[in-house]
Z-matrix of the N, CA and C atoms (Angstrom, degrees):
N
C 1 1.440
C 2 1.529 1 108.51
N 3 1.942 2 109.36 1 144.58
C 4 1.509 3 76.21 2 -179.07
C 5 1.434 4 74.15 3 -162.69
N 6 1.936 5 98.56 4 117.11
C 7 1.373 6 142.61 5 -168.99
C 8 1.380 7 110.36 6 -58.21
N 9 1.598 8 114.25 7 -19.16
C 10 1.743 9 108.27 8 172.81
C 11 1.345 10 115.04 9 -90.54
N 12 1.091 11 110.69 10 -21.76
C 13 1.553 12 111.95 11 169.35
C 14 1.283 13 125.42 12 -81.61
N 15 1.020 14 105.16 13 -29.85
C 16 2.107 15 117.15 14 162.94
C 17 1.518 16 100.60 15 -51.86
N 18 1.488 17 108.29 16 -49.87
C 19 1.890 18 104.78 17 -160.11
C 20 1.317 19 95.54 18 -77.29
N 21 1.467 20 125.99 19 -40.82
C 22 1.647 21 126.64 20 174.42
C 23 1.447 22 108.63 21 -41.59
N 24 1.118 23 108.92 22 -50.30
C 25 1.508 24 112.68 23 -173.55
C 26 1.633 25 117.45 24 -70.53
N 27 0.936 26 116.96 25 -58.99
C 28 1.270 27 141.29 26 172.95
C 29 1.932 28 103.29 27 -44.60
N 30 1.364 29 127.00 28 -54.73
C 31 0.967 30 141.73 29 177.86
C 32 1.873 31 91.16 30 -73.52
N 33 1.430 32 149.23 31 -79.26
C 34 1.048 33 126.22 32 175.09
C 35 1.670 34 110.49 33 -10.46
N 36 1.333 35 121.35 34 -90.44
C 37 1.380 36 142.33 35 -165.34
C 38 1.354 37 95.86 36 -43.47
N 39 1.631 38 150.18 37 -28.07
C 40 1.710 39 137.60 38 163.41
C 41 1.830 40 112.84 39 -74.27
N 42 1.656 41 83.03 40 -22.36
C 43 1.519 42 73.61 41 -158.44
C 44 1.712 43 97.56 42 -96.68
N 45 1.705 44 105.15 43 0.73
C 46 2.062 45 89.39 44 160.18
C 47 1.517 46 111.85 45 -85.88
N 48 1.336 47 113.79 46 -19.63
C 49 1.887 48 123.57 47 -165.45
C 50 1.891 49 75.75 48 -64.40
N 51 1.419 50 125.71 49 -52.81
C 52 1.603 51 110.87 50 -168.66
C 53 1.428 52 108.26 51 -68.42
N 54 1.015 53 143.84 52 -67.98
C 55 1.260 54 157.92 53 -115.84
C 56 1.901 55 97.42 54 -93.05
N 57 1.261 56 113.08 55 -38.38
C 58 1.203 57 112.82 56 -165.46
C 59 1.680 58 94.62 57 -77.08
N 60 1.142 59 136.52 58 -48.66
C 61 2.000 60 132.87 59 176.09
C 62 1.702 61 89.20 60 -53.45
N 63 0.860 62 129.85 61 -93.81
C 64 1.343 63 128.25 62 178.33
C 65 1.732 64 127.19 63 -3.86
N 66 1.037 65 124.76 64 -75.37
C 67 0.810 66 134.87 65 135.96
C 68 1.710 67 127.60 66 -20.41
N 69 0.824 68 115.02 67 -47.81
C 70 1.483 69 99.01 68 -177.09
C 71 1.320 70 103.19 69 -96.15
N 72 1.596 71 126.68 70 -14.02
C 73 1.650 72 111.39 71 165.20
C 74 1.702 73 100.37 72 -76.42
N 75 1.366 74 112.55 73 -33.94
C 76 1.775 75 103.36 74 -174.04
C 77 1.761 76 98.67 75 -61.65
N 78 0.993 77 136.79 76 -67.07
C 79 1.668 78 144.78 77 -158.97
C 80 1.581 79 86.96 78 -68.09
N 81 1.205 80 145.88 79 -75.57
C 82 1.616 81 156.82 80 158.15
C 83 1.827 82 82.13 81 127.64
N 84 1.249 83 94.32 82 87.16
C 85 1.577 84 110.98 83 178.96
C 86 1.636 85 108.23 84 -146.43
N 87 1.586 86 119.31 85 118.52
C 88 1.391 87 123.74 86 -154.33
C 89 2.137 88 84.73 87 -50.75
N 90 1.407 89 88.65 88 146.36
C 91 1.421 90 109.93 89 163.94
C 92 1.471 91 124.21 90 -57.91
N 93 1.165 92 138.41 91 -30.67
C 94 1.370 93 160.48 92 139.54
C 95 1.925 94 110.25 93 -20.05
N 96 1.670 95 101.20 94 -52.75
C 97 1.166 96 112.62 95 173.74
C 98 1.896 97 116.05 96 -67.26
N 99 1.004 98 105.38 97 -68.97
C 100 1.731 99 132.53 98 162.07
C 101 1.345 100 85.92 99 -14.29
N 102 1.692 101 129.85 100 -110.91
C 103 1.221 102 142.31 101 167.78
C 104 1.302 103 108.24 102 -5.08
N 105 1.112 104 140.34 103 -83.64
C 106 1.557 105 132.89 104 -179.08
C 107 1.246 106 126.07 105 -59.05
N 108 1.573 107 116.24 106 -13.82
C 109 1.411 108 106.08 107 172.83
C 110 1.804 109 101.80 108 -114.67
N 111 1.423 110 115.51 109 -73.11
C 112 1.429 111 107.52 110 177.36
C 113 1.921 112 119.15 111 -56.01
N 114 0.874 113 105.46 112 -27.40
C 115 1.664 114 103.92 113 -168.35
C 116 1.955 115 94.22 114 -76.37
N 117 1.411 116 106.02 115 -49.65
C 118 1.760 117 119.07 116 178.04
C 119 1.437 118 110.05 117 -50.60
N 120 1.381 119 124.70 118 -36.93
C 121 1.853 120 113.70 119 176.59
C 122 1.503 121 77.51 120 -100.05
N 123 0.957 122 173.31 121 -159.55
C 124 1.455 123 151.01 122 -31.11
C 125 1.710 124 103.14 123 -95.01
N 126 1.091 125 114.32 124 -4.90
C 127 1.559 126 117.66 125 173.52
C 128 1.844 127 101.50 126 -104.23
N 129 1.042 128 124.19 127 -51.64
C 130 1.217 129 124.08 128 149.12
C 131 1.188 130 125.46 129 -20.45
N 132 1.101 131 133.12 130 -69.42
C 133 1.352 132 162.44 131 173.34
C 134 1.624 133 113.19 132 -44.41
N 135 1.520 134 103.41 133 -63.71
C 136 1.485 135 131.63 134 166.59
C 137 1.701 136 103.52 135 -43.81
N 138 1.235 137 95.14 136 -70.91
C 139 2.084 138 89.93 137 168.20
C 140 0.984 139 124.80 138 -49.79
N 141 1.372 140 125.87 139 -24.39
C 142 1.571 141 105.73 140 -175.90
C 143 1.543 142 106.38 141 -94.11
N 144 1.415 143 120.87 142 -13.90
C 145 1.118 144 130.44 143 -172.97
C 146 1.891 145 104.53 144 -57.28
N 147 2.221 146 78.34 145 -63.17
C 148 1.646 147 76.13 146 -170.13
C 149 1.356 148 115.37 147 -65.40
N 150 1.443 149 126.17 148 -34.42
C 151 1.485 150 128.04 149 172.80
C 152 1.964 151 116.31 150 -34.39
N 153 1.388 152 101.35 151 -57.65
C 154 1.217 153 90.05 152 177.75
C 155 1.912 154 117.89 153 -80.17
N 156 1.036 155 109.67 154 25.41
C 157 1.267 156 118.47 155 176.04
C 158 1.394 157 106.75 156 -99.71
N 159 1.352 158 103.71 157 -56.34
C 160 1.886 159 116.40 158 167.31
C 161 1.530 160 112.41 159 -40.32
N 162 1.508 161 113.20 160 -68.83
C 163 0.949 162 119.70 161 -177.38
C 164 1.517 163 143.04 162 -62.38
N 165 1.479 164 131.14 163 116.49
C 166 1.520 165 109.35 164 -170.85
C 167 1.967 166 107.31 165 -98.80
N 168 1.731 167 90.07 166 114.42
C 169 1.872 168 86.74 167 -165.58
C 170 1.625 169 98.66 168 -92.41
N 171 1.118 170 107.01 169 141.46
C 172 1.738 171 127.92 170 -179.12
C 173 1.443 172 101.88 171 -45.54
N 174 1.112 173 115.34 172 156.73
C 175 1.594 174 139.61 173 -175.77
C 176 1.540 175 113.86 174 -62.39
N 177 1.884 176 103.32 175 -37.94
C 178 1.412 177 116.90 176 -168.38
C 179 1.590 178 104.29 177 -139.98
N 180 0.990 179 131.66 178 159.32
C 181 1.285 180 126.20 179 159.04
C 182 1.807 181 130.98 180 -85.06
N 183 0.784 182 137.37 181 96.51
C 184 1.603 183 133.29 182 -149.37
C 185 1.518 184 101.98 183 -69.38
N 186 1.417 185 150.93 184 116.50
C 187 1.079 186 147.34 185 144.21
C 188 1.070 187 152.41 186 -64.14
């Protein structure tokens, strides 16, 4: 397990809930849009972060 990548992740996923309102008054692009495109990879993103934080992946892959 590894506790900086949980908060990386975890911190991704607050910091799209901000970024996506923001954003669409800065660009002046309906908010609807914002949310589905910037908020969708930074929550995206945010999961895989914390996932591989959760997860402890093997050294090698066994075939």
């Amino acid at each position: 397990m590894r506790p900086m990548r949980m908060m990386a992740g975890v911190g991704l996923f607050l910091v799209s809930s901000w970024v996506s309102p923001y954003l669409s008054d800065v660009l002046g692009i309906p908010e609807e849009l914002s949310f589905l495109t910037f908020g969708g990879i930074l929550s995206f993103l945010g999961g895989m972060v914390f996932y591989s934080g959760v997860r402890d992946w093997p050294q090698y892959l066994p075939l």
